[in-house]
MARFI-571009 format. One record per residue (C-alpha): residue in one letter; x, y, z. Coordinates in steps of 0.5 Angstrom, whole numbers, padded with zeros to 4 digits, always signed. Example, Ala and Ser with C-alpha at 12.3 -4.5 7.8 and 13.67 -1.06 7.14 Angstrom:
% residues 2
A+0025-0009+0016 S+0027-0002+0014 
This chain:
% residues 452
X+0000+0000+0000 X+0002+0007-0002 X+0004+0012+0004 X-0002+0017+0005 X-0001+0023+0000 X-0003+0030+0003 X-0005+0036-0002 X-0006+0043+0001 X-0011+0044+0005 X-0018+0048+0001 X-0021+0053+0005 X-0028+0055+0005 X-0032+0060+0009 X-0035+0054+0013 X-0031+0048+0012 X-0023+0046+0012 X-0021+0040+0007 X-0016+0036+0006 X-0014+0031+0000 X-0011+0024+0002 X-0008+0018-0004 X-0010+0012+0000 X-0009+0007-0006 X-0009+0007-0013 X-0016+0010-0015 X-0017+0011-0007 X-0018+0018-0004 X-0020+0020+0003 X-0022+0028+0005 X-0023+0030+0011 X-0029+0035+0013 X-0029+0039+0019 X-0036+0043+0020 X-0038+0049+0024 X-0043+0047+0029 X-0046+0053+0029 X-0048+0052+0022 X-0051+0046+0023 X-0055+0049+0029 X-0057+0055+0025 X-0059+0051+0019 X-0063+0047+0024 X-0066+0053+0027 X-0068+0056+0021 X-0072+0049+0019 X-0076+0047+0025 X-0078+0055+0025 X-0081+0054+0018 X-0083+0047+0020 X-0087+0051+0026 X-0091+0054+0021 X-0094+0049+0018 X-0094+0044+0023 X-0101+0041+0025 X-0101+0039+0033 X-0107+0036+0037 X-0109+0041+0042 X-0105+0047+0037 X-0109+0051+0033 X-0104+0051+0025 X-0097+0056+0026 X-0098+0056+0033 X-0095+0050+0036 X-0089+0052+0041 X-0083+0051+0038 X-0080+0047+0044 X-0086+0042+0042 X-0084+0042+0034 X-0077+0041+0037 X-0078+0036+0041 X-0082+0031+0036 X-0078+0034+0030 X-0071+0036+0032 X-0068+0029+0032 X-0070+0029+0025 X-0068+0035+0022 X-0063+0035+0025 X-0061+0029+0021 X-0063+0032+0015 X-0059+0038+0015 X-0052+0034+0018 X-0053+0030+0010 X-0055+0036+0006 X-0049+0040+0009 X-0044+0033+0009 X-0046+0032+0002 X-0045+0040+0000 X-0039+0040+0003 X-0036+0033+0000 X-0039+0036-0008 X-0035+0043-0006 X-0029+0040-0004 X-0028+0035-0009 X-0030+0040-0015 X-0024+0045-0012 X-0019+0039-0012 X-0022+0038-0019 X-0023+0031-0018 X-0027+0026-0022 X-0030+0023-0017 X-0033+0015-0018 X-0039+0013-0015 X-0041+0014-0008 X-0036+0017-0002 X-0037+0013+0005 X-0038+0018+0010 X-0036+0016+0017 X-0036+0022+0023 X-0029+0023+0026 X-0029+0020+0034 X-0026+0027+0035 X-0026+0033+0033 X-0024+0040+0034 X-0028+0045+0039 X-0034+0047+0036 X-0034+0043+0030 X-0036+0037+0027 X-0030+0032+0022 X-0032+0027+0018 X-0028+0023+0013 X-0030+0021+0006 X-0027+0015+0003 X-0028+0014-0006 X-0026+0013-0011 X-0024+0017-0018 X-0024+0015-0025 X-0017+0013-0028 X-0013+0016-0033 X-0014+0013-0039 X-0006+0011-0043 X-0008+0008-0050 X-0002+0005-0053 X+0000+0008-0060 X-0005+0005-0064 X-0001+0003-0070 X+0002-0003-0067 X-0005-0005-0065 X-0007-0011-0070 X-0015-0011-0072 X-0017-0017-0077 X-0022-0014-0081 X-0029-0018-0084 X-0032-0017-0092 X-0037-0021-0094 X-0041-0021-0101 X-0048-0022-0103 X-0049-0028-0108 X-0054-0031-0112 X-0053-0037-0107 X-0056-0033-0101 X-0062-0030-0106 X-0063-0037-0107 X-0064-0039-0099 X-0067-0034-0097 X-0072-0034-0103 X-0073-0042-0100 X-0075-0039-0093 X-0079-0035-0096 X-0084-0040-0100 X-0084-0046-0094 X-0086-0039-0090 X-0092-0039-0095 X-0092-0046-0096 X-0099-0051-0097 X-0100-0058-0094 X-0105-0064-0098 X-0105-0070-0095 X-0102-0076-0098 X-0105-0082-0100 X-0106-0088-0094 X-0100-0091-0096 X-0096-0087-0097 X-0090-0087-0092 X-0086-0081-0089 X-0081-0077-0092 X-0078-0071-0091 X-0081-0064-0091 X-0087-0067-0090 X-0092-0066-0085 X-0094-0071-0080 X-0099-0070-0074 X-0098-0077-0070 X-0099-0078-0062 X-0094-0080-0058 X-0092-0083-0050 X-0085-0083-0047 X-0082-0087-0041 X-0076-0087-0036 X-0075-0093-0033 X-0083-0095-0035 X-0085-0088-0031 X-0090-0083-0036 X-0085-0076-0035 X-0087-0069-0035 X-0088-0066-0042 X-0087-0074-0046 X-0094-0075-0048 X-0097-0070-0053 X-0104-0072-0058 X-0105-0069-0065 X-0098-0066-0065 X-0095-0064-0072 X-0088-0063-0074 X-0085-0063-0081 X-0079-0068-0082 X-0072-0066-0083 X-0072-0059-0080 X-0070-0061-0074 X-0076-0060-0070 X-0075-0066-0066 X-0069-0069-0064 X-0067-0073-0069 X-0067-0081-0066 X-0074-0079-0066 X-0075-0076-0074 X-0070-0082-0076 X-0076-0087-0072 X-0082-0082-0076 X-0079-0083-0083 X-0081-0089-0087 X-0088-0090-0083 X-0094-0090-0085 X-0101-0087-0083 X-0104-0092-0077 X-0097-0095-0077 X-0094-0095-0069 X-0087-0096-0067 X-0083-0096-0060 X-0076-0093-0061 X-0071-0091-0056 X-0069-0084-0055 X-0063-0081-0051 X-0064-0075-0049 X-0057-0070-0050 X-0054-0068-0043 X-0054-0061-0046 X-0064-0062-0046 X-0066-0057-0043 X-0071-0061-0040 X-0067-0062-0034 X-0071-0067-0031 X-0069-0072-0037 X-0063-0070-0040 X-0059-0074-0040 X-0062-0081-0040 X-0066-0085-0044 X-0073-0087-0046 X-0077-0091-0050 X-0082-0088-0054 X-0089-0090-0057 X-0091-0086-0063 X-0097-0087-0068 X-0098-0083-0074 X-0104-0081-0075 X-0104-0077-0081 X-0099-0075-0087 X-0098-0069-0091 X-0095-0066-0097 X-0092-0060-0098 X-0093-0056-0104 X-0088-0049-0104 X-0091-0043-0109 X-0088-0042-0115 X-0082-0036-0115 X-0086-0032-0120 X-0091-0025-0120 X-0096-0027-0116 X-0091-0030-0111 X-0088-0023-0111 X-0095-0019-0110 X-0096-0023-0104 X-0090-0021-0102 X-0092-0013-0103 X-0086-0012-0107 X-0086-0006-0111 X-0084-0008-0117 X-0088-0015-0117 X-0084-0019-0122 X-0079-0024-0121 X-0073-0019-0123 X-0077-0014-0117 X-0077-0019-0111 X-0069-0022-0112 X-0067-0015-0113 X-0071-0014-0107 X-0067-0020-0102 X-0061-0017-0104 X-0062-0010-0101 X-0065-0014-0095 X-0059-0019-0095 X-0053-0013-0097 X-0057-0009-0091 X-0057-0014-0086 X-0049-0016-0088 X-0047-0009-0087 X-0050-0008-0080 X-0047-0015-0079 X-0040-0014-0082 X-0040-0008-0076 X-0042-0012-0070 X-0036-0017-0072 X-0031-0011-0073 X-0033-0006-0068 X-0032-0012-0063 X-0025-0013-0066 X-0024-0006-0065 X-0026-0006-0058 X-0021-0013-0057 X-0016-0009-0060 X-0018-0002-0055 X-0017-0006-0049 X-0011-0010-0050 X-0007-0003-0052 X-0010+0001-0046 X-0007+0002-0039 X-0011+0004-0033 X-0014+0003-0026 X-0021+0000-0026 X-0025+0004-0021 X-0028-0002-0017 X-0034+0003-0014 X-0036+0002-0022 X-0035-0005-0023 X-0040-0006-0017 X-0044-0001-0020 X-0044-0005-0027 X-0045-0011-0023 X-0051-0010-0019 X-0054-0008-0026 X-0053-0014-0029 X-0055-0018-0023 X-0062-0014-0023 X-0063-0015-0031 X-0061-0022-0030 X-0067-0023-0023 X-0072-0018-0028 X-0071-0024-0034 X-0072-0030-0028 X-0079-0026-0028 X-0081-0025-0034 X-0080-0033-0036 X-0085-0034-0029 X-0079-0036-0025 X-0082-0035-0018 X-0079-0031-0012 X-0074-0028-0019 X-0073-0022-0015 X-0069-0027-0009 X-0066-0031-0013 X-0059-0031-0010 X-0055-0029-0016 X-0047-0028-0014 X-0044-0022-0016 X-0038-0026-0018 X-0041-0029-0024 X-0042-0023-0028 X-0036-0018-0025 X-0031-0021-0032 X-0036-0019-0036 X-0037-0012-0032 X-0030-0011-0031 X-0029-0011-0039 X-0035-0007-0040 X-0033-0001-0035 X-0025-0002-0038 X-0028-0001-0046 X-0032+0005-0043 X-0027+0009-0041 X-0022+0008-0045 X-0028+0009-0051 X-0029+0016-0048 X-0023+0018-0047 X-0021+0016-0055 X-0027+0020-0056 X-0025+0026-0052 X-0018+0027-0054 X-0020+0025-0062 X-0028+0030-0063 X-0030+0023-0064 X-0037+0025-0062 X-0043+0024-0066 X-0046+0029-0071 X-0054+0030-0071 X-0053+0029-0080 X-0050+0022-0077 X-0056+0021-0072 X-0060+0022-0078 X-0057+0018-0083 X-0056+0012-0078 X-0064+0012-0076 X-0066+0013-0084 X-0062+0007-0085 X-0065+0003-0080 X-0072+0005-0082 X-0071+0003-0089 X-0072-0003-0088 X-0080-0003-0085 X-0086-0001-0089 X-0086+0005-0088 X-0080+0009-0086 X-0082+0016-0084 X-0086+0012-0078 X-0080+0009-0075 X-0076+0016-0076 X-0082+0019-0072 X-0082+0014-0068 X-0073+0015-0066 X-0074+0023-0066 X-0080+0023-0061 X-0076+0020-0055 X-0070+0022-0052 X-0068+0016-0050 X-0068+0013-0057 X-0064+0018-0059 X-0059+0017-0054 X-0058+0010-0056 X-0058+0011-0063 X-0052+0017-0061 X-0048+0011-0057 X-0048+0006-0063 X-0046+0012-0068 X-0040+0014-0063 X-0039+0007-0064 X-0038+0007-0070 X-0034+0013-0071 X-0029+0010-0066 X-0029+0004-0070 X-0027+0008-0076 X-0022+0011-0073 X-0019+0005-0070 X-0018+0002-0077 X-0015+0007-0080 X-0009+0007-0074 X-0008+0000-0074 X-0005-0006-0078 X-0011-0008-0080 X-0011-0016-0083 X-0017-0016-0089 X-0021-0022-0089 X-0027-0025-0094 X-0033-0030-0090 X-0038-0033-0094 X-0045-0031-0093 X-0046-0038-0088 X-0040-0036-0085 X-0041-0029-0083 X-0048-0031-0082 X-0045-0038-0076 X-0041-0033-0073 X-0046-0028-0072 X-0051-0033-0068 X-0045-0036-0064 
């Protein structure tokens, strides 16, 4: 541990300051106050309080101020001790020019000078941020082209999206892409579980709605047909009461349907609301979908390499008040998302900081050294990039204007637009310091990474 560092002493007309370095970010001042102010400022309350005041047996504004200080006293005088402390500490820290991170622990002192009151505030302040020349820092940078192979695809979705279903004839057997409604039962050990016995269920074979041992049995059966089969379930299920184990199944197709996808031609892209309602229209369409949704993913992947390279160039002391903050934050979302999925006593789910403080210790890490690169490089966002970025994101929906109404009418819309645009300036800015390695994905690829 440091020794303590003392820096002159600040005067005020009412207080004494002095500045400590503890360790690190740690800072300790010391307050004195005049008892006088405190009684003064207590005085003036309870007068005010007299005014105002009801008391049974006093009329309004005619209560003795030894009564109202009597009932009162004890808790104005609280109030004013936190008020005049708080003032003190926010004056003290402004003069000695301090950047002050989270809460200061205030303790009175056991001793004091004559006729005053000393305290100690221990906190923290934020670091100073040192980023490494960036020109040493290497970022690996994605691109990725829209092909007729991913126009292909995505025109696939889009017909089995509007695809139709006829039933097949009674002996025909079960096969890919089509949809079986079957009732089935499954046992552990002999014993019915929660969730293994479902009547009239549908699901289309080879699309991996269920597991695959479970598919394998369906196909080749016929309408009527039964089958016992055994299924393990994976260690990962998440059905915790039988991952892992086996079961045997008994499953009895009761119905078998063809499906039928549309034809890709004008009416498939009327039906889609395409504008120029011809197969030309609707793969132009895709791809400026496709090109859109490749863009804001090549962004994610590389803003994340910038802020990889960021961290790993940057030196500071992580102010541990703002990673508790961080922490407790991620606590609560965690708690609140318990809840939302029905999870009961959510808000008492006991959750150790220790789970989340990596990831908030990178976060608070990231957004220092983010805005420091911001400050010391006018790396702010302008309002033509705030426009610009929500007129391309309401691009993409029905009716455009709607959706930059909708971003301008709320402070708080803006302001998350805002923090993605200073993001993508620092990106921008990063890139063209660093050794950037250039990297061409194909689309699947880009798309795999995204999702992992």
């Amino acid at each position: 541990m440091q020794a303590p560092r003392t820096q002159p002493p600040y005067q005020e007309d009412i207080m004494t300051v002095t500045v400590e370095t503890l360790e690190k970010l740690e800072r300790k001042i010391t307050l004195t106050l005049p008892v006088g102010t405190i009684q003064s400022e207590v005085d003036s309350r309870l007068k005010k309080l007299a005014r105002t005041v009801k008391m049974d047996g006093f009329r309004p504004g005619k209560v003795p101020m030894n009564v109202v200080a009597q009932r009162y006293g004890y808790s104005v005088h609280y109030e004013v001790m936190n008020d005049k402390v708080g003032e003190a500490f926010s004056q003290a820290a402004n003069e000695a020019k301090l950047r002050v991170a989270g809460q200061p622990r205030i303790t009175e002192k056991e001793e004091s000078p004559e006729g005053e009151l000393a305290f100690d505030a221990v906190f923290e302040v934020f670091p100073e941020v040192k980023i490494n020349d960036l020109s040493t820092a290497e970022v690996e940078k994605l691109s990725a082209e829209v092909g007729d192979d991913a126009i292909d695809k995505t025109l696939d979705i889009l017909r089995k999206q509007r695809r139709t279903f006829a039933q097949r004839a009674q002996d025909a057997v079960a096969q890919d892409d089509d949809r079986v409604t079957v009732d089935f039962e499954g046992k552990i050990d002999g014993e019915p579980f929660q969730g293994g016995k479902a009547e009239d269920f549908q699901f289309v074979v080879g699309e991996g709605q269920m597991l695959k041992e479970f598919e394998d049995a369906v196909r080749g059966m016929k309408s009527g047909d039964s089958r016992t089969f055994p299924l393990s379930f994976p260690a990962d299920y998440h059905g915790k009461d039988v991952a892992g184990k086996q079961a045997d199944f008994l499953v009895t197709v009761k119905k078998i349907e063809a499906s039928h996808l549309p034809e890709v031609n004008e009416q498939l892209a009327k039906s889609l609301g395409i504008a120029e309602a011809t197969v030309e229209g609707l793969r132009a369409d895709i791809k400026r979908n496709l090109e859109r949704e490749v863009k804001f993913r090549l962004l994610a992947r590389n803003k994340n390499a910038v802020m990889d390279a960021l961290v790993a160039n940057a030196e500071l002391d992580l102010p541990n008040a703002s990673v508790q903050s961080e922490v407790s934050r991620m606590v609560e979302g965690a708690r609140a998302e318990l809840k939302q999925r029905g999870i009961k006593d959510a808000d008492k789910a006991p959750i150790p900081d220790e789970v989340f403080r990596p990831q908030a210790e990178r976060r608070v890490r990231l957004g220092l050294v983010v805005a420091e690169l911001v400050r010391a490089n006018n790396l702010q966002a302008k309002p033509e990039q705030i426009k610009a970025h929500i007129d391309e994101l309401a691009a993409s929906y029905e009716k455009p204007a709607d959706v930059v109404r909708w971003y301008f009418s709320d402070n708080n819309r803006l302001a998350e637009v805002e923090a993605v645009v200073i993001e993508n300036n620092v990106t921008d800015f990063v890139l063209g310091k660093a050794k950037v390695n250039e990297k061409s994905v194909s689309f699947d690829e880009l798309m795999a990474q995204q999702q992992g």
